[in-house]
N, CA, C and O atoms as a GROMACS GRO file, in nm:
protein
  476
    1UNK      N    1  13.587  11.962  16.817
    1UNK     CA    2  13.696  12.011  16.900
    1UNK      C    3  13.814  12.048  16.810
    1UNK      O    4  13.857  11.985  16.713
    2UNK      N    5  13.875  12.202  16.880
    2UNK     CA    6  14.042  12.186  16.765
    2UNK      C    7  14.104  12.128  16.810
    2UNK      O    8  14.117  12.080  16.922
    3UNK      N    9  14.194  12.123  16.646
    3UNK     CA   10  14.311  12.022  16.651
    3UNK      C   11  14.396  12.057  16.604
    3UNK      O   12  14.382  12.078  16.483
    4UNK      N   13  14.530  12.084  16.664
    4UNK     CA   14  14.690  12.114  16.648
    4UNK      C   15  14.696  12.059  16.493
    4UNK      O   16  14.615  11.972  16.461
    5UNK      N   17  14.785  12.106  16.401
    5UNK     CA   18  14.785  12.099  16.227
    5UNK      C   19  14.897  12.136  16.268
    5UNK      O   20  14.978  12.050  16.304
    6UNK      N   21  14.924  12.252  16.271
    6UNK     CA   22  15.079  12.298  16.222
    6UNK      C   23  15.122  12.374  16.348
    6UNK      O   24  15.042  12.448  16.406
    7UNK      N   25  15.260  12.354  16.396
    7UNK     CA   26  15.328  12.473  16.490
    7UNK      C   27  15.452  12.514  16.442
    7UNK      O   28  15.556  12.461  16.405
    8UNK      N   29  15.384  12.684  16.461
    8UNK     CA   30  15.482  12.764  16.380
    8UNK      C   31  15.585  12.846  16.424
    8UNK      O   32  15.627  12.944  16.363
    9UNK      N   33  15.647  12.781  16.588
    9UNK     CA   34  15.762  12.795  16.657
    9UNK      C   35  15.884  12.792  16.558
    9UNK      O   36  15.911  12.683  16.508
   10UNK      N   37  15.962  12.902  16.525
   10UNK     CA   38  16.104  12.884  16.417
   10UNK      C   39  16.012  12.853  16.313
   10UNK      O   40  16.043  12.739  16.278
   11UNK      N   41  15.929  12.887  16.254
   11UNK     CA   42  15.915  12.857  16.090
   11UNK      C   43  15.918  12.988  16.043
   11UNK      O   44  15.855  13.083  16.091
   12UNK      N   45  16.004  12.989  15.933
   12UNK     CA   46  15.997  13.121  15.834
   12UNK      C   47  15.884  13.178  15.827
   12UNK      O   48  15.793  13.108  15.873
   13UNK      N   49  15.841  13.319  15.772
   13UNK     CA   50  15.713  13.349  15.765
   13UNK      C   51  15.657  13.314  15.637
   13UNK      O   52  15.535  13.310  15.620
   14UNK      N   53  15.745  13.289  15.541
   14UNK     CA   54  15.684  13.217  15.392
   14UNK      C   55  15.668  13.139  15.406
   14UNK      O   56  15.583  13.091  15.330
   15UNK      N   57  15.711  13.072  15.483
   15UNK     CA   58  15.615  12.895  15.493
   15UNK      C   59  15.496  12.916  15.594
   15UNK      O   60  15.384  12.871  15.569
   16UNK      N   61  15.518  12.968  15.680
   16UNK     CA   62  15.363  12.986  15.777
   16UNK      C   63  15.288  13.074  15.618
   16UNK      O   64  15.281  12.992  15.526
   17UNK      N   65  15.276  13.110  15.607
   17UNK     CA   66  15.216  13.222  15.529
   17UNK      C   67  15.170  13.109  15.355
   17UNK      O   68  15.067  13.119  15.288
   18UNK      N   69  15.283  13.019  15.330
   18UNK     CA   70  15.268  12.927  15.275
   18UNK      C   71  15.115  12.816  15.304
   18UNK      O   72  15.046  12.762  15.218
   19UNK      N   73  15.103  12.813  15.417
   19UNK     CA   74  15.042  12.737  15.479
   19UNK      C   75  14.905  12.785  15.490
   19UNK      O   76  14.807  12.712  15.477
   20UNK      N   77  14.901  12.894  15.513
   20UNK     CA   78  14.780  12.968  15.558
   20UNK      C   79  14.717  12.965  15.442
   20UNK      O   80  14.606  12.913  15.455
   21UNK      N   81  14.745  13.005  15.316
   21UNK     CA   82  14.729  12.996  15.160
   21UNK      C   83  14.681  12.854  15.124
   21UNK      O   84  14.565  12.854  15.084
   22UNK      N   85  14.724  12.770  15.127
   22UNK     CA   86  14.715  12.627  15.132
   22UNK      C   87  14.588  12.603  15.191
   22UNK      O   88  14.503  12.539  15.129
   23UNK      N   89  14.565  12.655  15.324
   23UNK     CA   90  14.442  12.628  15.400
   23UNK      C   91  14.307  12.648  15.330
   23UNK      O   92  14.211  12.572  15.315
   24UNK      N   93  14.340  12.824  15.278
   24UNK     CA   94  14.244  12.867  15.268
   24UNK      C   95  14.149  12.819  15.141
   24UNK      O   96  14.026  12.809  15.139
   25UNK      N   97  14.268  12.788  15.014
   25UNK     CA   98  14.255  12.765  14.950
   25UNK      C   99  14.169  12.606  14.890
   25UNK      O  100  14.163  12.560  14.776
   26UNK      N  101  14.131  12.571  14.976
   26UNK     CA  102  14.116  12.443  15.043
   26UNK      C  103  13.997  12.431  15.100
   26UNK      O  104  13.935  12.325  15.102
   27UNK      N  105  13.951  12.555  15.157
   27UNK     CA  106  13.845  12.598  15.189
   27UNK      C  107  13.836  12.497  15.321
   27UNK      O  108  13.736  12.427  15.340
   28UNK      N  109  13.947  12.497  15.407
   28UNK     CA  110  13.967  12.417  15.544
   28UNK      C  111  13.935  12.550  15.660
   28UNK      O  112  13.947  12.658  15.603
   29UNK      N  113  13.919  12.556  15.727
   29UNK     CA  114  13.890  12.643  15.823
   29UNK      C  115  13.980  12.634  15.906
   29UNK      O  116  14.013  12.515  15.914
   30UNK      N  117  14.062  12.721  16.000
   30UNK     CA  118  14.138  12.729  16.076
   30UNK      C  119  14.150  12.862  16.172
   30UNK      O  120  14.090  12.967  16.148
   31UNK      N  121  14.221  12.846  16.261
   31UNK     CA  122  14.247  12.951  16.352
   31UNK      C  123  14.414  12.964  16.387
   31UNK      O  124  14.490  12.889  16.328
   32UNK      N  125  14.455  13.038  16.461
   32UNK     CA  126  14.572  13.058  16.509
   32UNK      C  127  14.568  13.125  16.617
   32UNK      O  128  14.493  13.218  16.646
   33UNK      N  129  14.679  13.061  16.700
   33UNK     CA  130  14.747  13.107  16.828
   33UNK      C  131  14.883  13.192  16.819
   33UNK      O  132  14.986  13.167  16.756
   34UNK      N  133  14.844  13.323  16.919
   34UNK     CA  134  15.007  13.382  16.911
   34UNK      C  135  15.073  13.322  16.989
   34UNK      O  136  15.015  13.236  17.055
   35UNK      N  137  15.232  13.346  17.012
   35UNK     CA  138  15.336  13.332  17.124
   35UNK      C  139  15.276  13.378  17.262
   35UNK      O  140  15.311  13.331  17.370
   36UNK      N  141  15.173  13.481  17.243
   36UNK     CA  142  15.185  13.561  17.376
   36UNK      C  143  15.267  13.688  17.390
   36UNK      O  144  15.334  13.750  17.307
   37UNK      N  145  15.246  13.708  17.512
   37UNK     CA  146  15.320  13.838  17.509
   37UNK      C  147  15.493  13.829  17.509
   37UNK      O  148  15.588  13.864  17.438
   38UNK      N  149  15.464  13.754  17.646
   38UNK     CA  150  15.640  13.693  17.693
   38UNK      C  151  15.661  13.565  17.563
   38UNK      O  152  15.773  13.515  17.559
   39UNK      N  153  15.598  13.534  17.501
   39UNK     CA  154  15.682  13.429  17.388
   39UNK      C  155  15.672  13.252  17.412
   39UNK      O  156  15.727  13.153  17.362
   40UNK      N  157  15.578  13.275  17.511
   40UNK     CA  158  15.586  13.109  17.611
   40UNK      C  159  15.510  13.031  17.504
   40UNK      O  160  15.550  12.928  17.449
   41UNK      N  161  15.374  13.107  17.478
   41UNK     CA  162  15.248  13.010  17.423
   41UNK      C  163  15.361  12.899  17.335
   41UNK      O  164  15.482  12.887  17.316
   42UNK      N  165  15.211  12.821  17.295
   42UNK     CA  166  15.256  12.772  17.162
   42UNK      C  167  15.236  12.819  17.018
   42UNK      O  168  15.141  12.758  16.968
   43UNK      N  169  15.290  12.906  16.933
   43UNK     CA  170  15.206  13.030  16.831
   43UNK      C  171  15.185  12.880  16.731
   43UNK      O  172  15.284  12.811  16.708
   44UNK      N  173  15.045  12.840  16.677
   44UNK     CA  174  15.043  12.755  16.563
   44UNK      C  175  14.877  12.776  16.510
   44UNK      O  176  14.792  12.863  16.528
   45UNK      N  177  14.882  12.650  16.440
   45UNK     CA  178  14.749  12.652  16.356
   45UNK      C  179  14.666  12.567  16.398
   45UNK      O  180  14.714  12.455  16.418
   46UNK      N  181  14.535  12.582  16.421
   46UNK     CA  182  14.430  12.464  16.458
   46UNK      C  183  14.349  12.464  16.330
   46UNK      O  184  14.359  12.535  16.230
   47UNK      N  185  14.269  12.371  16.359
   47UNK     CA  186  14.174  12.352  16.266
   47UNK      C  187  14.058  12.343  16.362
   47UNK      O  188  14.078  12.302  16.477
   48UNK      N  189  13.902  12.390  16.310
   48UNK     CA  190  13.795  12.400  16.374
   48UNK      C  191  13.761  12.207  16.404
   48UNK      O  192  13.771  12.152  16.514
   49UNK      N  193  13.733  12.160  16.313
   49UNK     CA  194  13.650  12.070  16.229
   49UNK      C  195  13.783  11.898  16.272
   49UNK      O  196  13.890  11.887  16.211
   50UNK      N  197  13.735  11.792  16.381
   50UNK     CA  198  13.793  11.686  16.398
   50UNK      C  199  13.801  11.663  16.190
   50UNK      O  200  13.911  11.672  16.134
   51UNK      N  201  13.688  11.640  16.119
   51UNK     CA  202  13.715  11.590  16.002
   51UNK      C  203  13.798  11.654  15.865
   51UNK      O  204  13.813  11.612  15.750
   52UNK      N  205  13.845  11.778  15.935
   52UNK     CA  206  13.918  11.858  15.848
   52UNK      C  207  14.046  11.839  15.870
   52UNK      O  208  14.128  11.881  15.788
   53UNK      N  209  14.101  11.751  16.021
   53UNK     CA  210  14.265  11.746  16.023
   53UNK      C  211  14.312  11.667  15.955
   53UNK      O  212  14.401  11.722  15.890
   54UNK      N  213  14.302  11.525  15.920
   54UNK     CA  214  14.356  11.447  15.783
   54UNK      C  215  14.365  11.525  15.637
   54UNK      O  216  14.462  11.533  15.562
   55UNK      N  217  14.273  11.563  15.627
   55UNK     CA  218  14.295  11.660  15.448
   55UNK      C  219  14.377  11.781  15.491
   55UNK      O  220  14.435  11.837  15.398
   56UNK      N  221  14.392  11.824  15.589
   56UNK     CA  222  14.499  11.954  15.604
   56UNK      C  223  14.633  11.889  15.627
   56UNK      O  224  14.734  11.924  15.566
   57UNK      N  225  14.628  11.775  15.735
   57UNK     CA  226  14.798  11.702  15.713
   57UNK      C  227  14.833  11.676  15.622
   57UNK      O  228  14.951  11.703  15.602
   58UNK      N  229  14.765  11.619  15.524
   58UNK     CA  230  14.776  11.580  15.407
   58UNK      C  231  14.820  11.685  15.280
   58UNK      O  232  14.908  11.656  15.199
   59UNK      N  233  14.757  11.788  15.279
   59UNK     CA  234  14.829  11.924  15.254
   59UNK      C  235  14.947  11.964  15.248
   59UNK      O  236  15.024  11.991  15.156
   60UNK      N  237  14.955  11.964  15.406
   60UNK     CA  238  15.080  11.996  15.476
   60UNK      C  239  15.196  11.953  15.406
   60UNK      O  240  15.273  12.003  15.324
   61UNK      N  241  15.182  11.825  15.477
   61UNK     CA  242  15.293  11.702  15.447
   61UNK      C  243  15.343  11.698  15.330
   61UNK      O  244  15.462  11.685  15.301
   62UNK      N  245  15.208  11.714  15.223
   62UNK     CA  246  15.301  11.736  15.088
   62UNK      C  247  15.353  11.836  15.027
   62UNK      O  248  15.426  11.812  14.931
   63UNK      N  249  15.330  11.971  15.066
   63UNK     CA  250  15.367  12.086  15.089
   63UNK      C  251  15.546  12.090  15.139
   63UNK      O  252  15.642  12.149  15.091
   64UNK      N  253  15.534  12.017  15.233
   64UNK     CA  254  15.654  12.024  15.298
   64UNK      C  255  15.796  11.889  15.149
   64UNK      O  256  15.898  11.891  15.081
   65UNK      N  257  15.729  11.840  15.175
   65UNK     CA  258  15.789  11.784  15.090
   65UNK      C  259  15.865  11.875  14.968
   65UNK      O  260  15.985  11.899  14.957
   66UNK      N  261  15.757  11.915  14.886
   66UNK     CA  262  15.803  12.002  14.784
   66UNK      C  263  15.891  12.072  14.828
   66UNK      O  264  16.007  12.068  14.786
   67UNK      N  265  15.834  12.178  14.956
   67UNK     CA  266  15.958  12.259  15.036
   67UNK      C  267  16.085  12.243  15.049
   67UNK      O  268  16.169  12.328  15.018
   68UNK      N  269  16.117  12.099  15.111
   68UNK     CA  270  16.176  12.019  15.126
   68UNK      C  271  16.333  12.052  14.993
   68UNK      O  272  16.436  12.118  14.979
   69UNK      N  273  16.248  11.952  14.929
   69UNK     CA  274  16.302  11.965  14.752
   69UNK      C  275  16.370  12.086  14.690
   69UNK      O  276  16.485  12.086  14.647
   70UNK      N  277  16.263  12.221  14.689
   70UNK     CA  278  16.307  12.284  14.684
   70UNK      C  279  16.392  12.422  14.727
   70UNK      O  280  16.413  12.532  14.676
   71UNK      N  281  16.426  12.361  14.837
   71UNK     CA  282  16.493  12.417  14.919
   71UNK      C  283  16.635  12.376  14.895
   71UNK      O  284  16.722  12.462  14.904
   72UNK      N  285  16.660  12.274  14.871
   72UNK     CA  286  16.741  12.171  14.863
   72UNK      C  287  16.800  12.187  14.682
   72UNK      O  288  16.916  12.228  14.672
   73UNK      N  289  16.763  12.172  14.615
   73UNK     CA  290  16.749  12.252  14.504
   73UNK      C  291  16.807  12.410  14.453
   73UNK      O  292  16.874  12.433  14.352
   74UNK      N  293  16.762  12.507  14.552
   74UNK     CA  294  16.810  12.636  14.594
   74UNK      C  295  16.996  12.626  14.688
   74UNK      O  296  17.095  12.691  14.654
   75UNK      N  297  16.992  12.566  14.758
   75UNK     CA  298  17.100  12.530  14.832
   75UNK      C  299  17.221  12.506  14.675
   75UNK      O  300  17.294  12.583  14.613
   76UNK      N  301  17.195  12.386  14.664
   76UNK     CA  302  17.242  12.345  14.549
   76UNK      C  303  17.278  12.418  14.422
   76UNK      O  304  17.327  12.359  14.325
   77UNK      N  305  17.260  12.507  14.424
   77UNK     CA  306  17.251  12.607  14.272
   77UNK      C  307  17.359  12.692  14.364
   77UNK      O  308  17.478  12.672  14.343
   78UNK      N  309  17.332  12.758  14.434
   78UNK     CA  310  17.421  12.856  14.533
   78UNK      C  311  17.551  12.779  14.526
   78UNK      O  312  17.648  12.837  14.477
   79UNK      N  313  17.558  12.704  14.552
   79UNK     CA  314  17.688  12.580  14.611
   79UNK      C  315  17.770  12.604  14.478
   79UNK      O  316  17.887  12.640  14.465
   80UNK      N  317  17.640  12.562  14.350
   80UNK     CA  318  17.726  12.532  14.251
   80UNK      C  319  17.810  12.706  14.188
   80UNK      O  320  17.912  12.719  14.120
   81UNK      N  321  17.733  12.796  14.233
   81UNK     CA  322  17.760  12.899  14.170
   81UNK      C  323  17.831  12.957  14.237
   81UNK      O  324  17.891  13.041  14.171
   82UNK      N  325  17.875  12.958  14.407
   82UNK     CA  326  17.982  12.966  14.449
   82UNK      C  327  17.970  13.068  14.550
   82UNK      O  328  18.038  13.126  14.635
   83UNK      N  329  17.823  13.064  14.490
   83UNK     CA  330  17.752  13.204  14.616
   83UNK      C  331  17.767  13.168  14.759
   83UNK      O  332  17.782  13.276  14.817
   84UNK      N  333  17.770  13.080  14.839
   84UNK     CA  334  17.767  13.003  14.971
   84UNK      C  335  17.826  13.099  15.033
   84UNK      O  336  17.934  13.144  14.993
   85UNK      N  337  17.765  13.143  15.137
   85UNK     CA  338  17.850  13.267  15.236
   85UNK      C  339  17.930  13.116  15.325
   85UNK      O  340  17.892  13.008  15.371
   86UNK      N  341  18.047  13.185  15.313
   86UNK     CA  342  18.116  13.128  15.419
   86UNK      C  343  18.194  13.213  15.537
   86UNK      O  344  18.204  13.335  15.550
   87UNK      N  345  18.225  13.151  15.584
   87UNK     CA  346  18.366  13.211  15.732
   87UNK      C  347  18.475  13.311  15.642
   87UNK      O  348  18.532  13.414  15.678
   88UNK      N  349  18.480  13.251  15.531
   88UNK     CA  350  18.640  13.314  15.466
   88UNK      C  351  18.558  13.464  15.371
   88UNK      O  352  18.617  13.557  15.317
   89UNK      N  353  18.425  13.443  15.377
   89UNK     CA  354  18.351  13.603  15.315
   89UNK      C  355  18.306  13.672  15.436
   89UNK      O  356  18.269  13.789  15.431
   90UNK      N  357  18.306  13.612  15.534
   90UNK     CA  358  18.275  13.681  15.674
   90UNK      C  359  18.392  13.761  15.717
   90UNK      O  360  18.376  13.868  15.776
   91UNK      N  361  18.517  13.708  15.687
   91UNK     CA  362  18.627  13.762  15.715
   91UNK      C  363  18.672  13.847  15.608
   91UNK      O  364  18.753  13.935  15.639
   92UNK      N  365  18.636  13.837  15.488
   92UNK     CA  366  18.668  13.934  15.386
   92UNK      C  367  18.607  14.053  15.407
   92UNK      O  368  18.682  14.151  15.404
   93UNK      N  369  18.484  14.072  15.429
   93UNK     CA  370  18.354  14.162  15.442
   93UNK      C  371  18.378  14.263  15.563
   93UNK      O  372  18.369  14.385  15.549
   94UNK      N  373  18.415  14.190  15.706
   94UNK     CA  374  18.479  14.283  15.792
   94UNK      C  375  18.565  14.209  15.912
   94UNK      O  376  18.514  14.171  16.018
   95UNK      N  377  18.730  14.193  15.870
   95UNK     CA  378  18.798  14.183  15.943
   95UNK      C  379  18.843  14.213  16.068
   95UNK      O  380  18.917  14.146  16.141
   96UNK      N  381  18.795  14.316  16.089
   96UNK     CA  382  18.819  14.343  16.235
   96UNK      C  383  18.756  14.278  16.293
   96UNK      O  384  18.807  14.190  16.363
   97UNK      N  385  18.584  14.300  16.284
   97UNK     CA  386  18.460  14.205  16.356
   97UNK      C  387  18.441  14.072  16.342
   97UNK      O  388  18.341  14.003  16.362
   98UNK      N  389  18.567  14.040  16.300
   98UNK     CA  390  18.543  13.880  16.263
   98UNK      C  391  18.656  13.849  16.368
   98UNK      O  392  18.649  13.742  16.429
   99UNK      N  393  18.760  13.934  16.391
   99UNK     CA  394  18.901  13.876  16.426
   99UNK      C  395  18.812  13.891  16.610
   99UNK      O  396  18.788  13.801  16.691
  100UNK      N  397  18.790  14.013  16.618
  100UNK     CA  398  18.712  14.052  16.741
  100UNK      C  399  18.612  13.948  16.761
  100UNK      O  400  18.642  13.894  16.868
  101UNK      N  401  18.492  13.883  16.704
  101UNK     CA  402  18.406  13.785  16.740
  101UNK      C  403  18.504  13.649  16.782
  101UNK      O  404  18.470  13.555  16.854
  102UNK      N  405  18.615  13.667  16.723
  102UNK     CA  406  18.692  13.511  16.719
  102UNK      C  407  18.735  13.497  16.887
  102UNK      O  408  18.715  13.411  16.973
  103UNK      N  409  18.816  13.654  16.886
  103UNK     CA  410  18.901  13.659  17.028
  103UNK      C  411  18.771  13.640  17.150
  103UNK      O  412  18.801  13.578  17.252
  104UNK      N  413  18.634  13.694  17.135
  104UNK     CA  414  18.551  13.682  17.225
  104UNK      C  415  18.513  13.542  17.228
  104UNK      O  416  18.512  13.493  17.341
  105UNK      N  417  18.479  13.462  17.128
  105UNK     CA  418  18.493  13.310  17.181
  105UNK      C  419  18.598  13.260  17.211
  105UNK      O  420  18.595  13.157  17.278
  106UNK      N  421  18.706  13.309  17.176
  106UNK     CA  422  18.848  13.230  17.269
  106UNK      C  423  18.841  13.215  17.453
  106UNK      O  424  18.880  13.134  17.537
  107UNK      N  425  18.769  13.343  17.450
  107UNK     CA  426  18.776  13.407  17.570
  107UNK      C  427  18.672  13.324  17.630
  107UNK      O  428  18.693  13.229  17.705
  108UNK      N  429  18.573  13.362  17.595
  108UNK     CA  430  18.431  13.259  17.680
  108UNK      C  431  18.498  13.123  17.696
  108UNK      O  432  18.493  13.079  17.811
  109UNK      N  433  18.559  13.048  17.608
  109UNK     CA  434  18.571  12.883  17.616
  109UNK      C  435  18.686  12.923  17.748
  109UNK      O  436  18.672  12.918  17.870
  110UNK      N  437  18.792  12.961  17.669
  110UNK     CA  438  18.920  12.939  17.820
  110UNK      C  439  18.829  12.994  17.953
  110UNK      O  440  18.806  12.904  18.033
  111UNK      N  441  18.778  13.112  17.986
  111UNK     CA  442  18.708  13.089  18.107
  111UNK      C  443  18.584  12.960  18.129
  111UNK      O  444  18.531  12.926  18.234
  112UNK      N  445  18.560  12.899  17.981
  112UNK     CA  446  18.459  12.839  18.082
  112UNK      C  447  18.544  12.686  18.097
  112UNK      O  448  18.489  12.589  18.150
  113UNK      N  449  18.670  12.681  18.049
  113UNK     CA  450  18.712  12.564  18.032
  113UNK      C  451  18.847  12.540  18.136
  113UNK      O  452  18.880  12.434  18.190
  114UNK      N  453  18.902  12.654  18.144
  114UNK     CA  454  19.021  12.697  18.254
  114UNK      C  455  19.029  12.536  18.374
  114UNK      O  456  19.113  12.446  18.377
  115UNK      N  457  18.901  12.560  18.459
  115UNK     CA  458  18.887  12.496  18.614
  115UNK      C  459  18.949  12.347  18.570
  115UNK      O  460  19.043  12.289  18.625
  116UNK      N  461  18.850  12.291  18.426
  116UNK     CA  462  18.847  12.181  18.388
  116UNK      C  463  19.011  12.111  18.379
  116UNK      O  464  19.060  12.006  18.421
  117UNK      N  465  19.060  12.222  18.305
  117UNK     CA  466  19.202  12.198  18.220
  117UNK      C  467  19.317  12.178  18.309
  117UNK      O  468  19.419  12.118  18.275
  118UNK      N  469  19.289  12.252  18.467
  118UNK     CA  470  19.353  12.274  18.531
  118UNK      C  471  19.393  12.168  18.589
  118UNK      O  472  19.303  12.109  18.648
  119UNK      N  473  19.518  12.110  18.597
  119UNK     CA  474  19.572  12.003  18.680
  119UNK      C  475  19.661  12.021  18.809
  119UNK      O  476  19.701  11.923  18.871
   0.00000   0.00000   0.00000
């Protein structure tokens, strides 16, 4: 019977794609599910084989780990080098659309907050 391994709801496509590589390489057998049309399904990875899901978690898990790491790692180098997009390069880059995105959340909160505030 299959068995759920990985769901690839919000995962980058280099890590699904990460994964699939991993599988194959492994010589684990697997299948995949899309979203569907409307986006409902669950889009992920099965495995054919009950005795193939421990050695593919196992994969996984340490896969992710590394990921993990080096992701974290990448973050870190950016930070240090000063690259980090922030709010204050969002506003450098295009002021108008920043001042304009600002006034449109002003706007959403006071209407959605108005009734509350009101004494």
């Amino acid at each position: 019977m299959a068995k759920l391994v990985f769901r690839l709801r919000n995962v980058p496509d280099d890590e699904a794609e990460d994964v699939r590589t991993l599988l194959s390489d492994n010589d684990i057998e697997y299948f995949e599910t899309s979203p569907g049309n409307w986006g409902i399904s669950m889009p992920a990875i099965w495995v054919h084989k009950d005795e193939d899901f421990a050695p593919a978690r196992q994969l996984i898990d340490h896969y992710q780990v590394q990921r993990a790491d080096r992701m974290r790692q990448e973050y870190e180098l950016i930070r240090q080098r000063g690259e980090l997009r922030t709010m204050w390069h969002s506003f450098i880059e295009n002021p108008l659309r920043f001042i304009g995105y600002m006034a449109l959340i002003a706007v959403v909160l006071y209407l959605s907050l108005r009734f509350f505030l009101s004494f």
